[in-house]
DRENLOTOR-663611 format. One record per residue: residue in one letter; x, z, y of N, C-alpha, C, O, CB in turn. Coordinates in pm, whole numbers, padded with zeros to 5 digits, always signed. Atoms other than C-alpha are relative to their C-alpha. Glycine has a CB too. Layout:
BEGIN
AXZYXZYXZYXZYXZY...
end
This chain:
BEGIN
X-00067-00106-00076+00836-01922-00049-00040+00137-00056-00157+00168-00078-00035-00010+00152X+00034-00154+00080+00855-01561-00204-00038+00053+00102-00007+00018+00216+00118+00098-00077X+00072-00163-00049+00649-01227-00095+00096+00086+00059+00212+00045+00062-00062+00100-00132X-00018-00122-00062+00740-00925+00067-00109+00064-00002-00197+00056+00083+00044-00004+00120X+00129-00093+00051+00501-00671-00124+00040+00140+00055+00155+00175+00029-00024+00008-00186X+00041-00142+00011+00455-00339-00037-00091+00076-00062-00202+00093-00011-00020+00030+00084X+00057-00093+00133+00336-00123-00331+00002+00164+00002+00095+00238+00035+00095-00036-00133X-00018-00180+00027+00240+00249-00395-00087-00001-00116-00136-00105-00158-00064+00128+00138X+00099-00022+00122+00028+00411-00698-00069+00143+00055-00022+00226+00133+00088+00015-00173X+00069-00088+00018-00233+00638-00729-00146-00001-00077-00237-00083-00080+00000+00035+00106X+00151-00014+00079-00508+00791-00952-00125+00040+00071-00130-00007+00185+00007+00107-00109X+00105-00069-00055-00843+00975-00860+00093+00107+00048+00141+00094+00160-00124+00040-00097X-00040-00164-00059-00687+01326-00808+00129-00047+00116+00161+00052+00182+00079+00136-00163X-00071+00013-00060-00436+01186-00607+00007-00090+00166+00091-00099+00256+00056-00025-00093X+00067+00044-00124-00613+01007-00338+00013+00027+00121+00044-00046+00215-00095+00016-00002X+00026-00067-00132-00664+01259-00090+00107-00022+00052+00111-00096+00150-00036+00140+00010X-00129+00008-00019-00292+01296-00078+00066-00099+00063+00152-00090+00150+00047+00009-00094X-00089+00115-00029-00194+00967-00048-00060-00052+00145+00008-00142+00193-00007-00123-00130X+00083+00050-00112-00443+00901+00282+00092-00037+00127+00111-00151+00170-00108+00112+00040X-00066+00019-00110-00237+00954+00566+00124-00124-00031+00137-00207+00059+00054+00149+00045X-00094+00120+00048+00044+00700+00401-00067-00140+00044-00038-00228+00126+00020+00002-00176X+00105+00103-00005-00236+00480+00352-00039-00083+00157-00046-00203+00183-00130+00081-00054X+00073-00019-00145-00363+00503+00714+00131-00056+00045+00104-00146+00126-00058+00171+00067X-00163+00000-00075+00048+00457+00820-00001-00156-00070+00015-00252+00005+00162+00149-00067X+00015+00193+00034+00018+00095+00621-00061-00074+00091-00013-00167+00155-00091-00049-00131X+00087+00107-00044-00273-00029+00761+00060-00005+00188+00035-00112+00245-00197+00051-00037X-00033-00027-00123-00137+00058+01123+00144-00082+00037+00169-00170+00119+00006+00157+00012X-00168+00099-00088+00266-00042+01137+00018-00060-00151+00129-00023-00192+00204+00134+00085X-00092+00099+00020+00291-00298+00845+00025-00119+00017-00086-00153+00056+00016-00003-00070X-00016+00086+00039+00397-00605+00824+00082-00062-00111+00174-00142-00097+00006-00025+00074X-00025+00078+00105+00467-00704+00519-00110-00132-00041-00220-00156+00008+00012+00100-00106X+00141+00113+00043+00282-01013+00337-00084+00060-00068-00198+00019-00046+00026-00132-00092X+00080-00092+00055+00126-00776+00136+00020+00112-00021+00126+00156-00064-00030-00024-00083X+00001-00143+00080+00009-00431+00073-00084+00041-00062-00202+00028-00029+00012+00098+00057X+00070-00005+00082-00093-00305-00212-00020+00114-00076+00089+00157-00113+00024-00079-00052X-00015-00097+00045-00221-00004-00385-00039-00042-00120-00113-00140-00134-00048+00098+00059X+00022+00032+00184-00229+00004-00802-00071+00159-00011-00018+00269+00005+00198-00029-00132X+00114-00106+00065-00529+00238-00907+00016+00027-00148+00006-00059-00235-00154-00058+00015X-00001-00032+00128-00489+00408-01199-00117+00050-00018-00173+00144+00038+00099+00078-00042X+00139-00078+00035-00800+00420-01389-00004+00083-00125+00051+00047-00229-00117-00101-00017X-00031-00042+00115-00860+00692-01608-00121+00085-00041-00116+00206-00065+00131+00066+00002X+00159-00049-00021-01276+00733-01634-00017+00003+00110-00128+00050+00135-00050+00126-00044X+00004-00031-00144-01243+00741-01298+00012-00132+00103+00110-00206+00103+00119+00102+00026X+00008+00126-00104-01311+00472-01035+00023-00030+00116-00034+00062+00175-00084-00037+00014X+00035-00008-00101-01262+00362-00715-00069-00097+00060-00031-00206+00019+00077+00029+00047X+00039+00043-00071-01480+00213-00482-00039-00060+00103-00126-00146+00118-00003+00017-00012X-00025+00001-00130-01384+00229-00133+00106-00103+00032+00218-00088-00017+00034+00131+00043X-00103+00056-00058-01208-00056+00053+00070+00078+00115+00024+00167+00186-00043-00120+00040X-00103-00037-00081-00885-00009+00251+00046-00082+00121+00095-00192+00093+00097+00015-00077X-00034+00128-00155-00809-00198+00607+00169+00006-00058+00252+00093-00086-00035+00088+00246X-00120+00056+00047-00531-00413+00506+00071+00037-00109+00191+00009-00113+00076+00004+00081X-00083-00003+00095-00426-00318+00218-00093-00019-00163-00152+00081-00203+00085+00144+00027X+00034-00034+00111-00560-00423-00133+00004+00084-00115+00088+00171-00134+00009-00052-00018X+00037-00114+00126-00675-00250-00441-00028-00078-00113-00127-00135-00159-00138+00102+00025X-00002+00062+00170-00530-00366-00770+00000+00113-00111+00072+00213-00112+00152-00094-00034X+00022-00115+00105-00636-00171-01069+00063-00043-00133+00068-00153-00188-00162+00032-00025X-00086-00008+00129-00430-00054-01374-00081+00079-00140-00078+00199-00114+00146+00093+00045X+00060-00050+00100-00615+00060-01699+00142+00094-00028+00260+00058-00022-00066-00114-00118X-00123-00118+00081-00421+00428-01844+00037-00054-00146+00136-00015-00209-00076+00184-00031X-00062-00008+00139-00397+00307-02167+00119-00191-00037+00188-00247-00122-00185+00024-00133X-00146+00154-00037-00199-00054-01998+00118+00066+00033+00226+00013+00007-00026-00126+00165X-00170-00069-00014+00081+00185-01899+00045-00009-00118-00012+00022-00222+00026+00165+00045X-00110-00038+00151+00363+00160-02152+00060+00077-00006+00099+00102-00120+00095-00069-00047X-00087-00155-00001+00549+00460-02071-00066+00081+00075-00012+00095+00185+00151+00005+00060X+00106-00114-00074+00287+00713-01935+00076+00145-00012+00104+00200-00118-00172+00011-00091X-00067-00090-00032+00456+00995-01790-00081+00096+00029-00198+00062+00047+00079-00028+00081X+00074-00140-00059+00336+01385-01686-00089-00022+00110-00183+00052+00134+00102+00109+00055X+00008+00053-00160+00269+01208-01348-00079-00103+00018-00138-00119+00124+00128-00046+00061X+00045+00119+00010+00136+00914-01429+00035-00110+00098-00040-00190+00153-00118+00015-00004X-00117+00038-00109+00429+00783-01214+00028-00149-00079+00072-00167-00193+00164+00131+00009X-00014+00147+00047+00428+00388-01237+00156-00065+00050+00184-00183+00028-00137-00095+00075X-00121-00002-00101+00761+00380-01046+00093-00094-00072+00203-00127-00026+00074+00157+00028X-00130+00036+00143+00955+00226-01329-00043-00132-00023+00008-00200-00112-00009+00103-00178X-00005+00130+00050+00801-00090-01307-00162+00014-00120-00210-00087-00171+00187-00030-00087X+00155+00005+00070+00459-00022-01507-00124-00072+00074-00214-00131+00014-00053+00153-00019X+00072+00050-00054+00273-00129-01228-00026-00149-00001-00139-00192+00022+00022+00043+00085X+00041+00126+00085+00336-00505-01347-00089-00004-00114-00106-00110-00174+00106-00053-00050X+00091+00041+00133+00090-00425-01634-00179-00011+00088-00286-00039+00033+00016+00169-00160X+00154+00057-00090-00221-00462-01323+00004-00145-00066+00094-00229-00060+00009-00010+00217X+00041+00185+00018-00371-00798-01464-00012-00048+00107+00027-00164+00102-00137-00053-00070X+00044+00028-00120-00478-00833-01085+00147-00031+00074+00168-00138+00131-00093+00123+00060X-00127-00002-00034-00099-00747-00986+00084-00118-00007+00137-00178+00087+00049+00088-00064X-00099+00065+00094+00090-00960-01240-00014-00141+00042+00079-00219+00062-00031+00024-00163X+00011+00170+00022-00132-01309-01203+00024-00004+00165+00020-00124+00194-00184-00086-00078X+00032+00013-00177-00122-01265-00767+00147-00004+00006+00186-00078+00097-00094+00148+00109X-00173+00019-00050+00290-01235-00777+00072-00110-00068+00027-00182-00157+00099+00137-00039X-00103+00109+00044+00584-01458-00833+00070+00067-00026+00051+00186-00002+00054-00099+00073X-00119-00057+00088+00906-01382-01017+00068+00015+00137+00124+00124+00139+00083-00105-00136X-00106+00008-00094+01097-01442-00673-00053+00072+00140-00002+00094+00250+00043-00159+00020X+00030-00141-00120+00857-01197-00487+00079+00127+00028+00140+00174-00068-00125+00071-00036X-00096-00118-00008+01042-00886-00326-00119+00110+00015-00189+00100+00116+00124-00006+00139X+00072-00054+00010+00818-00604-00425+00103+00175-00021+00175+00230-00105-00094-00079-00101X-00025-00164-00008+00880-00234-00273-00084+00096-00049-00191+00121+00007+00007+00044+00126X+00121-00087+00062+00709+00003-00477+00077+00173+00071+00196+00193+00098-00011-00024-00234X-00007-00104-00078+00680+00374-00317-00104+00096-00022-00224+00074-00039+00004-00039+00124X+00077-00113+00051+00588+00743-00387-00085-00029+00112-00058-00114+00197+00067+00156-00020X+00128+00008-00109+00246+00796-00167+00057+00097+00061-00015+00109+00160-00169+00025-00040X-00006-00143-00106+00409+01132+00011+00064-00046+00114+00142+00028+00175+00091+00142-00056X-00125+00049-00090+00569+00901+00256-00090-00048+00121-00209-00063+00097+00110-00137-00076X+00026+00077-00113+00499+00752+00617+00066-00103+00042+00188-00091+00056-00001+00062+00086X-00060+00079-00052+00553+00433+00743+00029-00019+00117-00071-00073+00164-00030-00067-00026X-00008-00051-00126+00679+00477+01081+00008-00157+00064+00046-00144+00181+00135+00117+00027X-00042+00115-00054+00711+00075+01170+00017-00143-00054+00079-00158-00159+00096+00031+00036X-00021+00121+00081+00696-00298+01100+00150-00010-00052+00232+00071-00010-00036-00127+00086X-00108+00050+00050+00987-00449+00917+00059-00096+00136+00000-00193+00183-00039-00079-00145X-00069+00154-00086+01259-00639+01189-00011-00105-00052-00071-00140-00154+00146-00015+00024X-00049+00172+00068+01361-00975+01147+00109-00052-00041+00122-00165-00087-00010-00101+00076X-00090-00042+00083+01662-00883+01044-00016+00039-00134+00030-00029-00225+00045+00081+00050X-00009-00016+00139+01579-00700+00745-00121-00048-00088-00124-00028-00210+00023+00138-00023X+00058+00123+00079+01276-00953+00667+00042-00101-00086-00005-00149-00189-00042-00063+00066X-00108+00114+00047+01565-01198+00623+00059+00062-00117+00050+00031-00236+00125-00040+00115X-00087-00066+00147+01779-00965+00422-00076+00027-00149-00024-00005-00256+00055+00163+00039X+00066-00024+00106+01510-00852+00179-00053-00165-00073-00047-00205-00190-00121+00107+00051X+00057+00141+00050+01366-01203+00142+00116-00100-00065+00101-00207-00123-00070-00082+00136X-00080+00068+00069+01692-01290+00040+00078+00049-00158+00146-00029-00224+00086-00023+00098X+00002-00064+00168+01748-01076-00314+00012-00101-00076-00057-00200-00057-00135+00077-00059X-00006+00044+00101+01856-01214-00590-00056+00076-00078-00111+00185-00062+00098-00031-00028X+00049-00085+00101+01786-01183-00950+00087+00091-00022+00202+00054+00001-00032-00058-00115X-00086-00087+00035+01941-00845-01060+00031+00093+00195+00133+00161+00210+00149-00105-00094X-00047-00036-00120+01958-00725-00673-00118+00166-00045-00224+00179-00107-00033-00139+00163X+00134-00141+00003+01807-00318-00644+00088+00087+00155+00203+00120+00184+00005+00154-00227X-00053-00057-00118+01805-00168-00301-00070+00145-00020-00190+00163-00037-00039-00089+00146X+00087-00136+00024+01741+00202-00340+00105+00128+00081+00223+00098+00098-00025+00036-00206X-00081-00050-00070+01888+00487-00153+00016+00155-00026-00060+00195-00114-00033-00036+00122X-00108-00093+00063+02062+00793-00209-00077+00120-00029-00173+00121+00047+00131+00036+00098X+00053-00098-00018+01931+01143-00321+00042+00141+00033-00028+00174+00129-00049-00006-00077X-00059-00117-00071+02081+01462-00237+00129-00036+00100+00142+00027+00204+00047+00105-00114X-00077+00032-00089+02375+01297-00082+00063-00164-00042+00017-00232-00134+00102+00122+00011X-00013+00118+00085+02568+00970-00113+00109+00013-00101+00161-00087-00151+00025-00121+00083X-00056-00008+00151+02771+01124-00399-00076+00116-00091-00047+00188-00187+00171+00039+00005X+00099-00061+00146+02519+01286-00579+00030-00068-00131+00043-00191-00132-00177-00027+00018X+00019+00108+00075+02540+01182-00897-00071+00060-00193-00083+00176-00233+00177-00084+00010X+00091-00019+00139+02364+01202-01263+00050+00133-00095-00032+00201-00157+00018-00152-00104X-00018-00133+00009+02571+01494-01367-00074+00143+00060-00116+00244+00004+00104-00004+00034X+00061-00100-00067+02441+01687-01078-00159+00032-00025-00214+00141-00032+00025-00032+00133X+00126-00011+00001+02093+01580-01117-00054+00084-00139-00130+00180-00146-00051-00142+00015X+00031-00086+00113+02090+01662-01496-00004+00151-00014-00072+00205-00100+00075-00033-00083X-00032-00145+00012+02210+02041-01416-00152+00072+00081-00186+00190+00068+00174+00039+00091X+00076-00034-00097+01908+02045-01155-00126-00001-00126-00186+00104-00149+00000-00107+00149X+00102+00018+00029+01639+01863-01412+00018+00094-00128-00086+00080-00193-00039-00141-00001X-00008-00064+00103+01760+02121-01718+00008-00037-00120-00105-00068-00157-00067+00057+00001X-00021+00068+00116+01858+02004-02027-00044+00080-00087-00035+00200-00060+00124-00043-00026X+00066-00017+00125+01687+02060-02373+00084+00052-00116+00057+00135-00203-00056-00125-00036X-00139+00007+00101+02028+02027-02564-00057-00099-00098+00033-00112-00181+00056+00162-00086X+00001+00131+00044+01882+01732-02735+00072-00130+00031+00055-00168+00147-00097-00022+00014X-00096+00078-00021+02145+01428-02776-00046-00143-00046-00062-00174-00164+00118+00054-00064X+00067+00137+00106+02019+01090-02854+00124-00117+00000+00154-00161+00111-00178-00092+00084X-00091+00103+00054+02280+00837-02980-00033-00139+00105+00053-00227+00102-00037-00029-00182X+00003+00136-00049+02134+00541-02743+00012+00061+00135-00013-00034+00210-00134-00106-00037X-00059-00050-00098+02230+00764-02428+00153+00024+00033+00199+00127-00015-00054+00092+00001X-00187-00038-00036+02639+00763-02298-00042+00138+00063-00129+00179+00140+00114-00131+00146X-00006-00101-00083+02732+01061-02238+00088+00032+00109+00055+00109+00200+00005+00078-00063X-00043-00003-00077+02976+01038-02060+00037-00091+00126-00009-00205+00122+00048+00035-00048X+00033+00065-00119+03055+00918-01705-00096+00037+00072-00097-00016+00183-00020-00108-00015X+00084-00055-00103+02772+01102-01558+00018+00059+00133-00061+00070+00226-00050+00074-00048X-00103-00040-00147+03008+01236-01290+00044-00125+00112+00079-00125+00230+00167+00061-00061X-00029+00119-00085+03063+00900-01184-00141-00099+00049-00130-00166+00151+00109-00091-00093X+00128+00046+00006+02716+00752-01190-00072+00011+00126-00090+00132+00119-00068+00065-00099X+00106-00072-00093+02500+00811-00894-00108+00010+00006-00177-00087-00023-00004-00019+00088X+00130-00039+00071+02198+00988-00916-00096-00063+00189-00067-00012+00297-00004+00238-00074X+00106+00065-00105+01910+00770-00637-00129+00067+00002-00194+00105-00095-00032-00152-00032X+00121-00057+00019+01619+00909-00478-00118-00149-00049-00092-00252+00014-00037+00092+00159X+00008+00127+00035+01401+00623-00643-00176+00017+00110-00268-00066+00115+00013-00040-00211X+00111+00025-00086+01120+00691-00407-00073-00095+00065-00195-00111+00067+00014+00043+00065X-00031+00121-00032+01180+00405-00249+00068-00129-00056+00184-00142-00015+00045+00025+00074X-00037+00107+00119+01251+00094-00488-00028-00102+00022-00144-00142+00015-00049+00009-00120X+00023+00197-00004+01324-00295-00418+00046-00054-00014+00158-00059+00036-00020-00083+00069X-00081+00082+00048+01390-00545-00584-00102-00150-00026-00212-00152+00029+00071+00075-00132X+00135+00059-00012+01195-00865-00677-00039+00005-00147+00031+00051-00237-00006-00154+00070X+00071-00011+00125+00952-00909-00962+00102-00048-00101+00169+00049-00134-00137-00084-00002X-00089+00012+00105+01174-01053-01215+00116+00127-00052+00143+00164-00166+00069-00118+00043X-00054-00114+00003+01386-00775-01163-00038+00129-00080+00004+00191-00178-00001+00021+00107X+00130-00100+00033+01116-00538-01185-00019-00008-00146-00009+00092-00217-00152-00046+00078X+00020+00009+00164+01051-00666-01540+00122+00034-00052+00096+00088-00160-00040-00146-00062X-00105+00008+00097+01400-00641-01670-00006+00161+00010-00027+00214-00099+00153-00095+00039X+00018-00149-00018+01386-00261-01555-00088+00072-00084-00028+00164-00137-00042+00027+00125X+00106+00031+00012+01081-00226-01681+00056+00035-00185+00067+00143-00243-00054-00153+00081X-00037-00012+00156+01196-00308-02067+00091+00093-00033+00063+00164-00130+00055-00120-00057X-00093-00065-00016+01497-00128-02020-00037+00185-00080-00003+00247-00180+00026-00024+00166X+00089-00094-00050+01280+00177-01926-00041+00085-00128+00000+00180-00194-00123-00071+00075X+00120+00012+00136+00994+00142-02184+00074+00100-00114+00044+00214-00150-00021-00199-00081X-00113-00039+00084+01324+00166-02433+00044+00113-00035+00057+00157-00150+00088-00038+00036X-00092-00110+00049+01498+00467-02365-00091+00105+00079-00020+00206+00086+00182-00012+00044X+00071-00072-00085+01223+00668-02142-00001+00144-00147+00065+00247-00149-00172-00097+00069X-00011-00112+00150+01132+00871-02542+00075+00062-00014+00052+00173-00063+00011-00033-00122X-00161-00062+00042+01507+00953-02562-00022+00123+00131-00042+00244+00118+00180-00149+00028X-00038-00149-00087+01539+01138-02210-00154+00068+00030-00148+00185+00067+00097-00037+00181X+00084-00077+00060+01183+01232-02249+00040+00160-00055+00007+00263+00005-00037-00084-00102X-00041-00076+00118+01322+01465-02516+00115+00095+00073+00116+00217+00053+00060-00104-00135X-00142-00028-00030+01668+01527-02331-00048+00079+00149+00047+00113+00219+00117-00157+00009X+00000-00102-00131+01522+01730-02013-00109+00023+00045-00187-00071+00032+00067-00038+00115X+00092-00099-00045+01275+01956-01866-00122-00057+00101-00244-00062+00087+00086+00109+00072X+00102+00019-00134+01160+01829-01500-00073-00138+00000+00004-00227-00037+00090+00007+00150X+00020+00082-00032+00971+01575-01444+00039-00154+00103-00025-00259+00117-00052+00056+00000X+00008+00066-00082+01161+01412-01189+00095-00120-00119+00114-00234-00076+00047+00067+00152X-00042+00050+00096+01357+01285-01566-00008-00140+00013+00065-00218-00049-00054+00050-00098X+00061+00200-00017+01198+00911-01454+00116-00050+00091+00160-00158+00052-00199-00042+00112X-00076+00017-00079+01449+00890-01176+00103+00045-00053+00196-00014+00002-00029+00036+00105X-00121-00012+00063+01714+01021-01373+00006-00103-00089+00118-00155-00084+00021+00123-00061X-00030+00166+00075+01661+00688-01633+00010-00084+00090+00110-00155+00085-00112-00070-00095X-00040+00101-00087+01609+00480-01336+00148-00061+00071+00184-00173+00107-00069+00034+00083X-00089+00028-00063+01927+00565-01202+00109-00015-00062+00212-00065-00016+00006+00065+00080X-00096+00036+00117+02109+00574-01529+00010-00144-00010+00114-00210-00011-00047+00055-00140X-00007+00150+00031+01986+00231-01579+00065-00111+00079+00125-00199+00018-00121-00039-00006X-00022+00088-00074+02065+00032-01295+00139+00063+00053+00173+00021+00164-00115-00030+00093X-00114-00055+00015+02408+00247-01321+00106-00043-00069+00225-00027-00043-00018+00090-00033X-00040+00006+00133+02505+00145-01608+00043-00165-00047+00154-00216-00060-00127+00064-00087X+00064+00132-00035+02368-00198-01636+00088-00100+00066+00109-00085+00187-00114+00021+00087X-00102+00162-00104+02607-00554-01527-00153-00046+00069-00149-00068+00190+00103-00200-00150X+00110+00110-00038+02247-00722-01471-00077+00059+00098-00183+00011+00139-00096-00049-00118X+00081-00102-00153+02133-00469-01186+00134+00031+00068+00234+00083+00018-00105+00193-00043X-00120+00026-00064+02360-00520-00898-00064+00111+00161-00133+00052+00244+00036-00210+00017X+00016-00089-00054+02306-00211-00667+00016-00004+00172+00112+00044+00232+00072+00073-00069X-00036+00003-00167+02272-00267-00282-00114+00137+00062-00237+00131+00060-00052-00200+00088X+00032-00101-00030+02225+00109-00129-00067-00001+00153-00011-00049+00251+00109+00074-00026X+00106+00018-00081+01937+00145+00108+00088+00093+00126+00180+00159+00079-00165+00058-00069X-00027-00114-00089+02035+00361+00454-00111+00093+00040-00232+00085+00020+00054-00051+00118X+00126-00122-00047+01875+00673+00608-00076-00069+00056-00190-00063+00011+00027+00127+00100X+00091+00053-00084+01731+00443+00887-00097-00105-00078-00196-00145-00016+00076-00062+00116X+00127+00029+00073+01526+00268+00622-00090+00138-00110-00211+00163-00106+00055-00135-00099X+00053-00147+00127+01452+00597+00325+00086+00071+00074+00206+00063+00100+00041+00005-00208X-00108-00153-00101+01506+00935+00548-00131+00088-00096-00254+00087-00084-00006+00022+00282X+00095-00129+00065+01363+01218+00299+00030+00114+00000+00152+00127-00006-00026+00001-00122X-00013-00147+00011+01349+01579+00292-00021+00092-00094-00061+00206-00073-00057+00043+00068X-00025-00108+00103+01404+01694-00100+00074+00034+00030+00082+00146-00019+00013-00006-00118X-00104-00107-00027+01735+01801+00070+00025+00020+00125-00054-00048+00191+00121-00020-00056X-00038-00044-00137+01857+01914+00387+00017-00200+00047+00038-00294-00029+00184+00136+00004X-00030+00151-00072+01887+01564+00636+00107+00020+00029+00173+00120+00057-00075-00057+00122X-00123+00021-00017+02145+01396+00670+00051+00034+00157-00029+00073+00242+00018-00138-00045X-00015-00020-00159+02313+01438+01006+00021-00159+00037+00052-00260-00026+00148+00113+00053X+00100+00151-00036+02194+01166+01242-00122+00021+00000-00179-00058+00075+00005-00124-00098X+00130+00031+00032+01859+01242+01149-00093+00121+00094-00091+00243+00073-00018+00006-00177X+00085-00085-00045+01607+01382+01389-00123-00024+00042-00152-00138+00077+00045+00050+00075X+00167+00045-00036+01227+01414+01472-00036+00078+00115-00012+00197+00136-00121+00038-00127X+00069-00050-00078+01044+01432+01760-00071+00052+00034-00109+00123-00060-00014-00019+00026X+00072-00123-00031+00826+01633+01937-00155-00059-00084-00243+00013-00132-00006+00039+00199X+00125+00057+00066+00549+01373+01789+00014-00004-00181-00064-00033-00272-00019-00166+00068X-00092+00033+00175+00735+01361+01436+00029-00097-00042+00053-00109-00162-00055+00028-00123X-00056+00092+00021+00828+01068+01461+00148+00017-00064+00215+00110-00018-00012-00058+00108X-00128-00099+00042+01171+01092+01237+00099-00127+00066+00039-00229+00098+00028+00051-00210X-00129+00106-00053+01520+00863+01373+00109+00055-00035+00149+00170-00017+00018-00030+00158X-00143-00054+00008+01841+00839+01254+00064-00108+00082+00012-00216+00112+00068+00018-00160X-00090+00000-00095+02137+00780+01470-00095-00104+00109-00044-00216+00112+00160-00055-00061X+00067-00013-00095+01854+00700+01762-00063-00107-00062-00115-00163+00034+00050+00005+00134X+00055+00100+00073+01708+00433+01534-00145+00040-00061-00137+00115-00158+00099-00038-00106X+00122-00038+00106+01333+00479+01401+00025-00050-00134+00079-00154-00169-00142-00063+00043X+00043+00066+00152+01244+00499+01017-00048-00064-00038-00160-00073+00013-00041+00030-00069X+00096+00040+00067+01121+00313+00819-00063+00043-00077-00182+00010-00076+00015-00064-00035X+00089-00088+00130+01011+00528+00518+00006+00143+00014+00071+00217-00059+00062-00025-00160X-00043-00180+00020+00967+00896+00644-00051+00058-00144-00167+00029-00173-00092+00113+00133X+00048-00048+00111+00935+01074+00305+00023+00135+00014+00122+00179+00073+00052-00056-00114X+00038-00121+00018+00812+01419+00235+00076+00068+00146+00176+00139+00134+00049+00057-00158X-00043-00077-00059+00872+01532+00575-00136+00088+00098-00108+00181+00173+00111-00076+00064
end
C-alpha cells in the first residue's frame, strides 16, 4: 500500500524560519509521514522534531543547486535516507517552509491523493488561474539569452503554477527531476529572479504528454504572493478559509 509523505527542505540558516510550519506539522498532520530534508552544508543538525523526521541531503548530492538551495524540483530524492524509506507508488507533497498547516487531510482527499497515477501532478495556480508563463517571464526578467532546447513559443498559453505546493508520487518525482537537471542551465541563463525554478517546473509539466496536470484549489494552496482570491478569508485567530471551508496549506500569509 503506497505513502502519503509530507516533505519540506531546509538548511542551517533557514531553520528559524521554517519553525512555526514545523510546529503546524507536528500538531494538525496526518499524513503517514512527515519529513524534513536537511541540507548539509558544514553545518549540522542535531535536534529532534515531534513527529516529523529528519532526513539529510549532502550539498554536493544536489544535482541542480540553485541560489536557494531550493530542492523543490525533485532533488530531494538524492537523501540516501529519503530514497531507500520510499516507494515509487508513494504520494509525496513536497513544500516551501513559509507555509502553515491549518488541518489533517479528510477522507476524501486521502482517497483522492492515494489514488495518483504515474504522470499525475497536483499543483495549484499562481497569480491567478490564467496566469501563465508569458506573464511570469515579464515578472522574472529576461537576460535576452535564447537557448535552442527551450520553445518559444506558446508561453501565452502555458500556465505559469505557484509550485509551492507540489504532488505527485515518487516515480513521478523522478521523471521531473531528469527533466529538470536537463534544462535548469538553459533558463538558468535565460532570467534574472530566482523564482526561474518554478518557471521550468511549470514549463515542464506544461509541455510534457507524460505529466498529466490535476490543478490543486484555494481550499487546499491559499497564498498571498498576490492579492486572494475572492472566497478567501481569515479570522480573527488567522486561521485562513475559502468559501467557509478551512485550508489546508496557508502560505506566506
Amino acid at each position: 500500500m503506497n505513502k502519503l509523505i509530507l516533505t519540506t527542505g531546509s538548511d542551517f540558516n533557514y531553520l528559524n524560519r521554517i519553525v512555526p510550519y514545523l510546529n503546524s506539522i507536528s500538531q494538525n498532520s496526518n499524513f503517514e509521514r512527515n519529513v524534513l530534508i536537511f541540507v548539509e552544508d558544514n553545518q549540522h543538525i542535531n535536534s529532534t522534531l515531534d513527529r516529523i523526521e529528519i532526513n539529510k541531503i549532502n550539498i554536493k548530492d544536489i544535482q541542480s543547486l540553485n541560489s536557494n538551495k531550493c530542492i523543490q524540483h525533485g532533488d530531494f530524492l538524492n537523501s540516501i535516507e529519503f530514497d531507500k524509506s520510499t516507494d515509487d507508488s508513494d504520494v509525496i507533497f513536497f513544500t516551501d517552509g513559509d507555509i502553515i498547516l491549518q488541518r489533517n487531510l479528510t477522507e476524501d482527499e486521502i482517497n483522492f491523493y492515494k489514488n495518483f497515477k504515474d504522470g499525475d501532478v497536483s499543483v495549484g495556480y499562481n497569480a491567478s488561474p490564467t496566469d501563465t508563463l508569458l506573464d511570469e517571464s515579464n515578472r522574472l526578467g529576461r537576460t535576452g539569452f535564447v537557448s535552442p532546447e527551450i520553445r518559444l513559443e506558446g508561453w501565452d498559453k502555458i500556465k505559469i503554477y505557484n509550485t509551492g505546493v507540489l504532488c505527485m508520487n515518487k516515480k513521478t518525482w523522478k521523471k521531473l527531476l531528469s527533466r529538470y537537471i536537463r534544462l535548469f542551465p538553459q533558463i538558468d541563463k535565460m532570467f534574472y529572479h530566482y523564482a526561474k525554478q518554478q518557471w521550468l517546473i511549470s514549463y515542464i509539466i506544461g509541455i510534457d504528454k507524460d505529466f498529466n496536470i490535476i490543478e490543486m484549489s484555494y481550499e487546499t494552496h491559499n497564498h498571498r504572493h498576490y492579492p486572494s482570491p475572492q472566497g478567501t478569508y481569515q479570522d480573527k485567530d488567522g486561521t485562513v478559509y475559502f468559501n467557509d471551508k478551512k485550508v489546508l496549506f496557508k502560505h506566506k500569509w
